[in-house]
N, C-alpha and C positions, 0 to 999 in steps of 0.2 A: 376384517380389516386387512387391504393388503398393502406391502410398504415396497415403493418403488427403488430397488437395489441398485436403477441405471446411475454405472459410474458417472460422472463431470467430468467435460473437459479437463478441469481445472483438477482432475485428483492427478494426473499425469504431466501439469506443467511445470515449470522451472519455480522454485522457490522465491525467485522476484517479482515473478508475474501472480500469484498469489497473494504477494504481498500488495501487490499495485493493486489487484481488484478489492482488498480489505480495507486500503486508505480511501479509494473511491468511494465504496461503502458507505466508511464513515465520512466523510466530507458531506456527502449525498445525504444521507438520513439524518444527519445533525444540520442542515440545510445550509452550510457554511457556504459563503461567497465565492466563487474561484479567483475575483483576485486577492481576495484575503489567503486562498488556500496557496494560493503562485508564493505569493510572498513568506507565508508562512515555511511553504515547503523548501524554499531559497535559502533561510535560516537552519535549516536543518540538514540540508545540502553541505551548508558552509562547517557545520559541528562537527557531522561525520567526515571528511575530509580533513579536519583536524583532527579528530582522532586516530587515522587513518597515517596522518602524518607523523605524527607521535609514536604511534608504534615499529616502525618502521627505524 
């Protein structure tokens, strides 16, 4: 059995884009709608930004 050690892209990327390829992911594999995902992701937008402001 041999196990393929080639790093990813993605072990070298920026912490955000990592992030962004796991919501895709899951939006994708749970077959969720992209306008439901638009809207969804707008909500969550608007939370962090208030938290965002709050701390500040």
């Amino acid at each position: 059995m041999s196990t393929d050690n080639t790093p990813s892209p993605l072990d070298n990327a920026p912490e955000e884009v990592k992030l962004a390829v796991d919501l895709i992911y899951l939006l994708e594999s749970n077959e969720i709608d992209p306008k439901i995902a638009l809207e969804a992701i707008k909500i969550v937008q608007q939370d962090l930004q208030a938290k965002l402001a709050t701390s500040n």
